[in-house]
RODO-918018 format. One record per residue: residue in three letters; x, y, z negated of N, C-alpha, C in turn. Coordinates in steps of 0.02 Angstrom, whole numbers, plus 50000, padded with zeros to 5 digits. Layout:
N
ALAXYZXYZXYZ/...
This chain:
485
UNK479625022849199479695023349272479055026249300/UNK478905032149287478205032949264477485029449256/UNK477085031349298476465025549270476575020149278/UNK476575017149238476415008449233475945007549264/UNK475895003849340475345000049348475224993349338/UNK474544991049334474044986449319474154979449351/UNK474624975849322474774970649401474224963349389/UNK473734964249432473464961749477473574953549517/UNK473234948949475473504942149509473254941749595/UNK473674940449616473334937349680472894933549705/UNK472364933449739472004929049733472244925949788/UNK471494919249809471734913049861471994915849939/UNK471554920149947471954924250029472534927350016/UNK472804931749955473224935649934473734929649951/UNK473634923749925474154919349910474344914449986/UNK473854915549999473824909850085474414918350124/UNK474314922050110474734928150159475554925550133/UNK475604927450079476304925450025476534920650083/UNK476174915050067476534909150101476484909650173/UNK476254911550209476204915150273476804918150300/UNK476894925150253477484928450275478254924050243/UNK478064919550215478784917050184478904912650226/UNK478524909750264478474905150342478874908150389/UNK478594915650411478874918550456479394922650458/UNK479544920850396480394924950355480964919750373/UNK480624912250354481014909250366481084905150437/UNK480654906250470480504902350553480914908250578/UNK480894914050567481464918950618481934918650636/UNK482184916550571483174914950590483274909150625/UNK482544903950618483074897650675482594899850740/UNK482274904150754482274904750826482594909250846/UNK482984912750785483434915250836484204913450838/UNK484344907350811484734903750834484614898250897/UNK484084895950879483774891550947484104896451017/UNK483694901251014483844905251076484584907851095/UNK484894909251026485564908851029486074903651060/UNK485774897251039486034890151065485804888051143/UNK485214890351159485224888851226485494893651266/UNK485464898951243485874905151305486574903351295/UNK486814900151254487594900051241487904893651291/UNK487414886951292487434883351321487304885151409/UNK486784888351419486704890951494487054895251523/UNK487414900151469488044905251506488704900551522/UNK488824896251474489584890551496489324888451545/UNK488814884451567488744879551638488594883551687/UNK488354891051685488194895051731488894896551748/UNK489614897651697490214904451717490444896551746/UNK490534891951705490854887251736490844884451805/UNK490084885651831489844880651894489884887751933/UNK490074895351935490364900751960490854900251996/UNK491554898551932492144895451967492274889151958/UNK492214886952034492154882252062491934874652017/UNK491494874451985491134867451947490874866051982/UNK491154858251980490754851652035490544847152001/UNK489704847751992489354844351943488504845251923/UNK488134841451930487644843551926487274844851847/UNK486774847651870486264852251801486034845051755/UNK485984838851773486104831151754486514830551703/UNK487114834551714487794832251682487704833551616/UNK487324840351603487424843451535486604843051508/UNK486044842151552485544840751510485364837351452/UNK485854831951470486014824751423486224827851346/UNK486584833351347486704837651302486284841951229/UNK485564839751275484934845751212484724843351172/UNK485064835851169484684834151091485234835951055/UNK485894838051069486224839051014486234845850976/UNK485844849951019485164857950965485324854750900/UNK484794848550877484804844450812485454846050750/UNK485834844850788486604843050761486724850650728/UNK486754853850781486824863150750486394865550689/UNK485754862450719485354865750640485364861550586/UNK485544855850592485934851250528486544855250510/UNK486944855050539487704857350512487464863950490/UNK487104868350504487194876350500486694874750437/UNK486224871650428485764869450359486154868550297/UNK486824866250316487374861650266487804867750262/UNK488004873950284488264878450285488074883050236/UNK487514882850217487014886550215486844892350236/UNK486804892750300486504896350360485664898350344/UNK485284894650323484464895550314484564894250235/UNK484084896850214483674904550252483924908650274/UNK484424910250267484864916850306484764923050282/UNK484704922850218484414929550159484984928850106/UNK484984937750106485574939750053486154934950034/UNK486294938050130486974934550135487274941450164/UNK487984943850165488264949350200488454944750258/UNK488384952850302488624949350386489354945950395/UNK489844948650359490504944550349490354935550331/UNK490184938550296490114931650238489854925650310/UNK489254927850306488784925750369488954922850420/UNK489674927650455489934925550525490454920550498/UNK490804921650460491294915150434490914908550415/UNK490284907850420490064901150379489794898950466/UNK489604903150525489394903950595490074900450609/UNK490574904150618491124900350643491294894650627/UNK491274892450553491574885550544491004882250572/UNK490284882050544489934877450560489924875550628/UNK489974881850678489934880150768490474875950784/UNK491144879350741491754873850763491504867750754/UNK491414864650689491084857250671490684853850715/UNK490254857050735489824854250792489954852150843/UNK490674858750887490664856050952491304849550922/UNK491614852250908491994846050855491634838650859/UNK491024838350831490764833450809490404831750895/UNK490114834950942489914833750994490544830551040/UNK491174833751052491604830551073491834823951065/UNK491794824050989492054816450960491494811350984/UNK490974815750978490394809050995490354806651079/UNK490494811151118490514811851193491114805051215/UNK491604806751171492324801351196492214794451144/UNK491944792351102491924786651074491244782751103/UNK490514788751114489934783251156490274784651235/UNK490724788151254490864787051337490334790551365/UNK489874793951333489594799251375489734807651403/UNK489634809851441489614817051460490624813351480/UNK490954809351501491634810251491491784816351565/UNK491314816351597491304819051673491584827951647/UNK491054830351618490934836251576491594839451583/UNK491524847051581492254853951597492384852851533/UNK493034853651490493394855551446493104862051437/UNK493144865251490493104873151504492384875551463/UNK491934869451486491234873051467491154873451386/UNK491324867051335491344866951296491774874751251/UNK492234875051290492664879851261492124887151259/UNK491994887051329491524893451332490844892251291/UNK490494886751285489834885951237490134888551200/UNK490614886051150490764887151073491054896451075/UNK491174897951104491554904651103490544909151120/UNK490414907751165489504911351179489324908751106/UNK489484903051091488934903251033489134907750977/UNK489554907450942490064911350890489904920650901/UNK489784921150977489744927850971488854930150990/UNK488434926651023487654926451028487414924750956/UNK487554920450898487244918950835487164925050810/UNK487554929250792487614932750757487344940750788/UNK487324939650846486834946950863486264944250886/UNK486054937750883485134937350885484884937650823/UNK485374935750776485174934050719485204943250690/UNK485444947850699485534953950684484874955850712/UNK484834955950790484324959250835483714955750798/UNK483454949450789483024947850755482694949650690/UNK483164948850637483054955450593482954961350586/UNK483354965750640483154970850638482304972650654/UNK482214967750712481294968050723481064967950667/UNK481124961350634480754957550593480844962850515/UNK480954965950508481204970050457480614975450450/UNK480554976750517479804983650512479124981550529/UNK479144974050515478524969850509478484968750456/UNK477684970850402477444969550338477534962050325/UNK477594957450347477914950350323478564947750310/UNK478914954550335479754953250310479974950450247/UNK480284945650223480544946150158480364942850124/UNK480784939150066480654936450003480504938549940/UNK480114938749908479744943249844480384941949791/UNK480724948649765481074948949741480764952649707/UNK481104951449610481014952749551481804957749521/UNK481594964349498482214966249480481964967949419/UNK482484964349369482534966949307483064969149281/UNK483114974949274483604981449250483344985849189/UNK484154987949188483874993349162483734998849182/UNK483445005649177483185009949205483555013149274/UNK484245013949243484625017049318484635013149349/UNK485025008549331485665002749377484604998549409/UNK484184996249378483794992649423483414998049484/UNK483645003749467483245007449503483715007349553/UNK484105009049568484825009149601484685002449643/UNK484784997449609484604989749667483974991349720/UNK483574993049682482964994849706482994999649761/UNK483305003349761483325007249807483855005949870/UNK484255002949837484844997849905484584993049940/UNK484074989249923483754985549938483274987749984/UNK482724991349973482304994550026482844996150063/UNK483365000050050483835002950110484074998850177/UNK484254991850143484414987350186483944981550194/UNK483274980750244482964978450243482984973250280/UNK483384973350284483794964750357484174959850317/UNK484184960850214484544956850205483954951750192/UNK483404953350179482704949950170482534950950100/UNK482864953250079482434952450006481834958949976/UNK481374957349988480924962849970480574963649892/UNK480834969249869480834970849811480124970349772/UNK479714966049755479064966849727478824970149650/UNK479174969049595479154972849535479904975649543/UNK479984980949491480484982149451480434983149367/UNK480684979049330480224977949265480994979949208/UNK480844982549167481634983449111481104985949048/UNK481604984349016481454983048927480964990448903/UNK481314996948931480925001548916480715005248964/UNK480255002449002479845003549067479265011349037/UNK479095009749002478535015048966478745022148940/UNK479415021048908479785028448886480125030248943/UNK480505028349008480795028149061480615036049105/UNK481015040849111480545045049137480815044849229/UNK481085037149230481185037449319480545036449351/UNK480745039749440480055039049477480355032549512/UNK479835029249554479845023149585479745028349666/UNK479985023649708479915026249774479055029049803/UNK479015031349837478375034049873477765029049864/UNK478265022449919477875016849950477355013149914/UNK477135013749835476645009949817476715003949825/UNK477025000649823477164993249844477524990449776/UNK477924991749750478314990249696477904991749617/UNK477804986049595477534985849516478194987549475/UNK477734993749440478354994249385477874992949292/UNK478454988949266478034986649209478844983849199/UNK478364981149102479004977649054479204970049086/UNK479804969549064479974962049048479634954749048/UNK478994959249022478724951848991478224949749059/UNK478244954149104477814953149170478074948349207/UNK478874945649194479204942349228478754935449265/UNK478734931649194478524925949211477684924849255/UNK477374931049245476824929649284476904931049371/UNK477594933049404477604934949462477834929649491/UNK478374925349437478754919249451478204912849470/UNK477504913849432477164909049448476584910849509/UNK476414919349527476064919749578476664920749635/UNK477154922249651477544921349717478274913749706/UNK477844908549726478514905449721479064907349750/UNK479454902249743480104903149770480424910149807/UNK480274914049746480524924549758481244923149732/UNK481474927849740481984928649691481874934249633/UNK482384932249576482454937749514483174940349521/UNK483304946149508483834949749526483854954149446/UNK484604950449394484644951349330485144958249359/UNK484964965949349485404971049372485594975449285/UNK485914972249239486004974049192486614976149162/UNK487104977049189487964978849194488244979149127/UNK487684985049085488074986849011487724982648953/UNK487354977448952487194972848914487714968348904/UNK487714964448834488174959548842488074952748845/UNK488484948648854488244941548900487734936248867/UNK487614940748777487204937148736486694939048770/UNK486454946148778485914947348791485554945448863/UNK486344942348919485904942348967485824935348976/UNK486014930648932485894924248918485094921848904/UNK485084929248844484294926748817483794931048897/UNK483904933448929483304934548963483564930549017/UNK484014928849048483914920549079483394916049045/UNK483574914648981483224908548954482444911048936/UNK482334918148946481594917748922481154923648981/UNK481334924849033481064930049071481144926949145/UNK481844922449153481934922349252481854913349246/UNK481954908149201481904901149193481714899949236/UNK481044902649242480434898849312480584900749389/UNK481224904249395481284908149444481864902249463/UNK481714900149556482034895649585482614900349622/UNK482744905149632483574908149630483474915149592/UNK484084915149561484304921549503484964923749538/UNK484824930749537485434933449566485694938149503/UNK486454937349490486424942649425486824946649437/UNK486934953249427487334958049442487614959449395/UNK488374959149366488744959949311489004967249311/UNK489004970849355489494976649349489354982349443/UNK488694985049438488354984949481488964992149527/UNK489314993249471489975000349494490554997849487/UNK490384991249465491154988249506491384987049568/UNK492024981249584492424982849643492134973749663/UNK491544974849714491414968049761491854964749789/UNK491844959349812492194954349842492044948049858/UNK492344946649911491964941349962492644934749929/UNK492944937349909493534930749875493574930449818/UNK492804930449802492554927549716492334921049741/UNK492414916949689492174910749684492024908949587/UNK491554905249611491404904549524491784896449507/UNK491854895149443492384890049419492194887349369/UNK492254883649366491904878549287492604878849243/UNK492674882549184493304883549154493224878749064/UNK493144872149068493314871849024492314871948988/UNK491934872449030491404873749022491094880549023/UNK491364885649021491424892249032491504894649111/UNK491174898349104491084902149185491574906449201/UNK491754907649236492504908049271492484911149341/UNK492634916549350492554920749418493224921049444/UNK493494917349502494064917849520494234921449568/UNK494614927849577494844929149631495494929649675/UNK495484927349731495884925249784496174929749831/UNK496644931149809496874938849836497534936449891/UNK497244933249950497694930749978498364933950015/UNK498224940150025498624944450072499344943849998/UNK499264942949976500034940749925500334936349933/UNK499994929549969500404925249979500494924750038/UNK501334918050061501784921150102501314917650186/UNK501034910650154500664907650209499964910950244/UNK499764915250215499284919450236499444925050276/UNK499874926250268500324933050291500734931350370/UNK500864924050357501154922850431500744920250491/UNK500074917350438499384914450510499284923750512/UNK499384927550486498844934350503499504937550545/UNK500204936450537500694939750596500534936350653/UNK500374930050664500344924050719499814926050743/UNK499234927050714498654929650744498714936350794/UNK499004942650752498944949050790499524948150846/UNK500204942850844500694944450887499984940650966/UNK499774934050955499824931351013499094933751045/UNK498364939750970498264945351019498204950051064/UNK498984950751018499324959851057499504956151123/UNK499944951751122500024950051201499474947851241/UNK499344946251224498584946351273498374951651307/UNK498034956651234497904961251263498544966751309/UNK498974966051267499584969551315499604970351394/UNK499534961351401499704959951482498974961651521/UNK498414960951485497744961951499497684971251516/UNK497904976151481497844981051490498284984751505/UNK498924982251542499474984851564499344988451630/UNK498924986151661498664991351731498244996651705/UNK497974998551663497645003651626498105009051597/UNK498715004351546499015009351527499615013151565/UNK499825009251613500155014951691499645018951702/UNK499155017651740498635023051752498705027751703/UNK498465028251631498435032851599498805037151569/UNK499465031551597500285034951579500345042851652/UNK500125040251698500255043351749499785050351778/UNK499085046551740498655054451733498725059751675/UNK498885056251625499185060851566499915066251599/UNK500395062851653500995067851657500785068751699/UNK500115071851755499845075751818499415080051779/UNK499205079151728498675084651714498845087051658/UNK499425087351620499795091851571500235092551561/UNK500675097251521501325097051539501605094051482/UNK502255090151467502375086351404502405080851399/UNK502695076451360502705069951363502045065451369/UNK501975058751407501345055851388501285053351336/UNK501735051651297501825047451229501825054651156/UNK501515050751095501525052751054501645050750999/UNK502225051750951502515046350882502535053050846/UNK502015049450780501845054450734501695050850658/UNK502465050850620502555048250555502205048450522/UNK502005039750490501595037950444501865033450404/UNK501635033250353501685026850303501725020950313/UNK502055015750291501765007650317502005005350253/UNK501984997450270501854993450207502584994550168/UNK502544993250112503094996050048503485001650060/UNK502985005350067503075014050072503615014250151/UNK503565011550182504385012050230503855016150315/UNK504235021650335503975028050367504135023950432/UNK503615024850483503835022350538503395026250589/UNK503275025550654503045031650699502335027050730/UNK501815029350729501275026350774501355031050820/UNK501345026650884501375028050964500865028750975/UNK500565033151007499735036151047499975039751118/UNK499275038151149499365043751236499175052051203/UNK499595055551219499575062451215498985064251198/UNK498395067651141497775068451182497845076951166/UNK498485078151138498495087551111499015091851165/UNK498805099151152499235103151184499995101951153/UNK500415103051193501175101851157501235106251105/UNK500965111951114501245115051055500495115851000/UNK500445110250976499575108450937499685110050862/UNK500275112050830500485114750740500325122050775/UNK500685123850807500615129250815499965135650825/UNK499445129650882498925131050889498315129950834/UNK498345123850796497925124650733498305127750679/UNK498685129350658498645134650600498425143850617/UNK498345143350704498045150950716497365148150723/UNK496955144750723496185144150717496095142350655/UNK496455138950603496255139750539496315146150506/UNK496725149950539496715157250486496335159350518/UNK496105160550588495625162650575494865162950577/UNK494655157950555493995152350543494075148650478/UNK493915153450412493765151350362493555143350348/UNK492875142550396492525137150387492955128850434/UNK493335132550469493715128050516494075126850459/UNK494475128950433495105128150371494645123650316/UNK494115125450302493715120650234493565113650272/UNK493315112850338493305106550363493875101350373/UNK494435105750373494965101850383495595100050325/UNK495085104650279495455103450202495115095650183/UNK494385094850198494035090250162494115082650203/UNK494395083250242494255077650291495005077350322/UNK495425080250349496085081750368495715080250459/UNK495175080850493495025082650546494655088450565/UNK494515090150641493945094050659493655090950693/UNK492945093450700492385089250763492585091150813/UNK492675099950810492945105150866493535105250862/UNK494115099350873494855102650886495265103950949/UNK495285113350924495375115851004496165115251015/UNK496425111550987497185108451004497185100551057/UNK496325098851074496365094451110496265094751172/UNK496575091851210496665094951290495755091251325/UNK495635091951379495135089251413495175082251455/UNK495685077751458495875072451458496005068151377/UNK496295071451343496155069151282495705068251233/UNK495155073951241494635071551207494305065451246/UNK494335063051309494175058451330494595051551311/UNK494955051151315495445046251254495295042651201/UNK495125050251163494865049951083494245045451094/UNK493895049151127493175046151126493035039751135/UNK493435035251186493415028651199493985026251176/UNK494355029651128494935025851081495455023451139/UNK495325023751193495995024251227496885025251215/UNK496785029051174497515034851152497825026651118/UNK497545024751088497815021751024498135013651077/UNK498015013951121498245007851164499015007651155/UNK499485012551158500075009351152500335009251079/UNK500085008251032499945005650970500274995650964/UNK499774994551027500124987251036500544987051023/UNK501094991451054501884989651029502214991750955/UNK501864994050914501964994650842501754989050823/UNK501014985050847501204977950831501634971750830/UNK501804975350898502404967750908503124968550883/UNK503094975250848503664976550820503604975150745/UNK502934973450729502824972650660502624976950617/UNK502614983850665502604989450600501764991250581/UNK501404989650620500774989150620500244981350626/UNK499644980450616499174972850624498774976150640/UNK498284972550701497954973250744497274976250699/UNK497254972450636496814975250582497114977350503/UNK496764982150470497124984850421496964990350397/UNK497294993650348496974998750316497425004550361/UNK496815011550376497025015050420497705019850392/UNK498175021350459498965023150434499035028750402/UNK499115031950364499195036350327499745043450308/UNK499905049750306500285053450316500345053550222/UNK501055057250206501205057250147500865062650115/UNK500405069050151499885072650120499265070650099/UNK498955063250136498635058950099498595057050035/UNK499265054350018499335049949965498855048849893/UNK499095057749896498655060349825498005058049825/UNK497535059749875496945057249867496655049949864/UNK497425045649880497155035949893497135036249809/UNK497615039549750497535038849696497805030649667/UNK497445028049628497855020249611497695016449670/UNK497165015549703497105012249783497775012149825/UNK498105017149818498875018149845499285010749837/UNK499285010149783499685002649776499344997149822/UNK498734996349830498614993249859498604991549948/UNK498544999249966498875000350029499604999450062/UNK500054998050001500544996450028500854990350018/UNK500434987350022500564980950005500424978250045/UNK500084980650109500034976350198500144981950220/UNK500004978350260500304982050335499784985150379/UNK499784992650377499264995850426499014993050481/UNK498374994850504498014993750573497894998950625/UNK497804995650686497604998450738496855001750725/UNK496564995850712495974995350695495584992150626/UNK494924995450584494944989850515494174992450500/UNK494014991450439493334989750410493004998750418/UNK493435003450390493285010550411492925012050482/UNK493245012050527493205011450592492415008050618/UNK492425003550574491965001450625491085000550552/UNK491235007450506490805008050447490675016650483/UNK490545019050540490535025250562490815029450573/UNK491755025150562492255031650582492265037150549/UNK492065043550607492495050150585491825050550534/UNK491265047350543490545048450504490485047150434/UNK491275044350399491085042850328491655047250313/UNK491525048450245491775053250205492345050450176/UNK492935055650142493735051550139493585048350096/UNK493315047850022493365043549974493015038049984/UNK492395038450028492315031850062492945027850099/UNK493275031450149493765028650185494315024350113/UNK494325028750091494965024250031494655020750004/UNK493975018449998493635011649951493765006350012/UNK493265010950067493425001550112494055000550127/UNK494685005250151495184999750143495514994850063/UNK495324999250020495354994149948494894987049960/UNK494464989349984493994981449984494064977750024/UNK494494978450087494754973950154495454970450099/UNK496114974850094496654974850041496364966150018/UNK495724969249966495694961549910495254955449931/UNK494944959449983494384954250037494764951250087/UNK495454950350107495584947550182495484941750185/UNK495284939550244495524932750278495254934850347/UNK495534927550391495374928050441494984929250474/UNK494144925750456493734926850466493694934750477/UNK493664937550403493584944650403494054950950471/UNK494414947650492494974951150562494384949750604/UNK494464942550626494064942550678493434945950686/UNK492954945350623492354950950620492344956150645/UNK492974959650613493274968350621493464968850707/UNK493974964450727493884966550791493164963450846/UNK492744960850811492174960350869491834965650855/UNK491804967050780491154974850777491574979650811/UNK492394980450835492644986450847492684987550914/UNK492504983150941492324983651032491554986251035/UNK491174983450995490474985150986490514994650984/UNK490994995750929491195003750911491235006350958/UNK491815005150981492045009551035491565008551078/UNK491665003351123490915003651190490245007251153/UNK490265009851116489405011451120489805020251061/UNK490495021051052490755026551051490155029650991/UNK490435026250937490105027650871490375029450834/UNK490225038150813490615040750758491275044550784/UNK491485044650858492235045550867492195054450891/UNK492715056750863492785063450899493495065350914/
């Protein structure tokens, strides 16, 4: 990995910093839940005492020692440290634990007879502020705390030459999950003709360096990134290279297919990776219809004065229907029409196959992607549509008809197909979305074979949690109009 450098024990200041920044790695995430918990608490008694709350600032003060209770339960979650965890993962362990709490605050409120005065309402609104403030202080906080030299937990990667270099480099990439990469060490570090990043920061050396990093940075992590070894071999460098190391992360198959519905299993004494591929079964399938129907109505009745309006400026400012049904795929291959607001000229086949002939480079963009950035088949009300995802509003009613879920893998034309490849089976095995993990991973900004992995990985990753995620990052999308053309 080219030069081997010289690694260097730390001395007593070297080591007072270590523990310094591992202080302020880990003091970040609960102040920025702290702050999360009191703004969540002060927006309910503020919206509440808005409309019409009769009650004084007395009522709910009585309330702040139960802070306590949250960072217990969210401790027991394992919420802290709040490192190399994914944001999914993350917000599902946020939700249950907040439920538990106000849960547990309620129960305690009606058995000691205190707070009985207290809004229903506020509670409802705390827990809903909190669920959605945790998780973007806790983002916004990291993101600061990320381009401060004290970020992070001293992480150890031992690989082999590609695949640890590869971690290594995902890792710097994502510097908000906390783990900061300090060696990268593999068996043939010396014949290796990889380079190490710019930054000078990362020791590269053998194996046997392990144990001296394990004893100058406590509590780092070691990160075993060894895929094509076999389980003898990664047994013996557990037992003689990461031992001293108080968490081991091991990466079995660093080009395999991830998943958030692994769980590990004691089989008999044997280790056992189970996965939970719930969208197959029938009880999962009907909380996730129950979910998007009593959604869609929501939003239905919620944006029904919007979509007259836009029914009515669409047939003043073009000529043609306002509605648009344009055959796609749905679940077990069966063809059904997604409904959109007009955003093209009526006659839009007609008009893009004369700008693809003649615009070479227009025709290669729309071979590789099946869009344009520039599509001059879109009217000037419609690209406004597009842009704030508007169009896709009467979509609702493909939900309530069933033929679509509010989340899902995006709908698909039968000139697709070829390219989903064996992923195909898996797409038809639910039921398309309005909206899903694509969408809100940069949209028109990622490339198609990306698009066909993340809906494979939503497919074997669902649950609830994971919907609800998708539609809070997808308001985030749209309002801040990321990626859309």
């Amino acid at each position: 990995m080219g030069a081997t450098t010289t690694f260097l024990r730390p001395d007593s200041s070297t080591a007072m910093r270590i523990s310094l920044a591992r202080f302020l790695t880990h003091s970040s995430i609960v102040v920025a839940d702290l702050i999360a918990f009191i703004v969540a608490g002060a927006l309910a008694v503020i919206v509440r005492y808005i409309f019409h709350g009769e009650f004084t600032l007395s009522d709910y003060l009585t309330f702040t020692p139960s802070i306590i209770i949250f960072f217990v339960v969210f401790a027991m979650a394992g919420l802290y440290p709040g490192l190399a965890i994914s944001p999914i993962e993350e917000f599902g362990r946020i939700l249950r634990a907040s439920t538990i709490v106000f849960l547990l605050i309620i129960g305690a409120t009606f058995f000691l007879r205190e707070g009985l005065l207290s809004s229903r309402i506020a509670f409802i609104l705390a827990w809903l502020f909190t669920i959605v403030l945790v998780p973007m202080t806790r983002r916004t906080v990291r993101g600061w705390c990320s381009l401060q030299p004290w970020w992070g937990i001293p992480t150890v990667i031992l690989g082999e030459p590609h695949t640890g270099l590869m971690m290594l480099n995902l890792l710097e990439g994502h510097p908000r999950i906390g783990l900061k990469p300090v060696a990268l060490l593999s068996e043939n570090a010396i014949s290796s003709a990889l380079t190490l990043p710019q930054s000078g920061r990362v020791f590269s050396g053998d194996l046997s360096c392990s144990a001296s990093f394990a004893k100058d940075y406590p509590n780092s992590y070691a990160i075993i990134a060894m895929p094509s070894v076999g389980s003898a071999r990664i047994k013996a460098i557990f037992e003689e290279y990461v031992d001293q190391y108080q968490r081991v992360l091991v990466i079995p198959d660093l080009f395999g297919v991830t998943s958030l519905s692994v769980s590990a299993k004691d089989l008999c004494g044997m280790l056992a990776l189970e996965v939970n591929q719930k969208l197959t079964r029938n009880i999962p399938q009907i909380v996730k219809r129950s979910f998007d129907l009593a959604i869609c109505i929501a939003l239905g009745t919620l944006f029904s004065p919007l979509i007259a309006f836009l029914y009515l400026a669409l047939k003043l400012t073009s000529p043609g229907p306002a509605f648009y049904g344009h055959t796609r795929i749905g679940r077990n291959n069966k063809e059904f029409k997604v409904w959109k607001f007009r955003s093209m000229v009526v006659n839009a086949d007609a008009v893009l196959t004369q700008h693809l002939d003649a615009d070479p480079l227009l025709r290669e963009e729309w071979e590789l992607c099946q869009k344009l950035r520039r599509d001059p088949r879109i009217t000037v009300l419609g690209r406004i549509l597009r842009k704030t995802s508007l169009d896709e509003l009467p979509q609702l009613w493909n939900v309530i008809r069933g033929q679509m879920s509010l989340v899902g893998p995006r709908p698909i034309v039968h000139s697709e197909v070829e390219k989903y490849g064996r992923i195909y089976r898996q797409y038809l095995r639910v039921t398309p979305g309005i909206t899903g993990l694509w969408q809100i991973s940069g949209r028109n900004n990622t490339t198609y074979e990306m698009r066909t992995k993340i809906d494979d990985y939503y497919v074997r990753n669902w649950s609830i949690t994971l919907d609800i995620y998708i539609l809070a990052r997808t308001f985030k999308t749209v309002f801040l109009i990321e990626g859309a053309y």
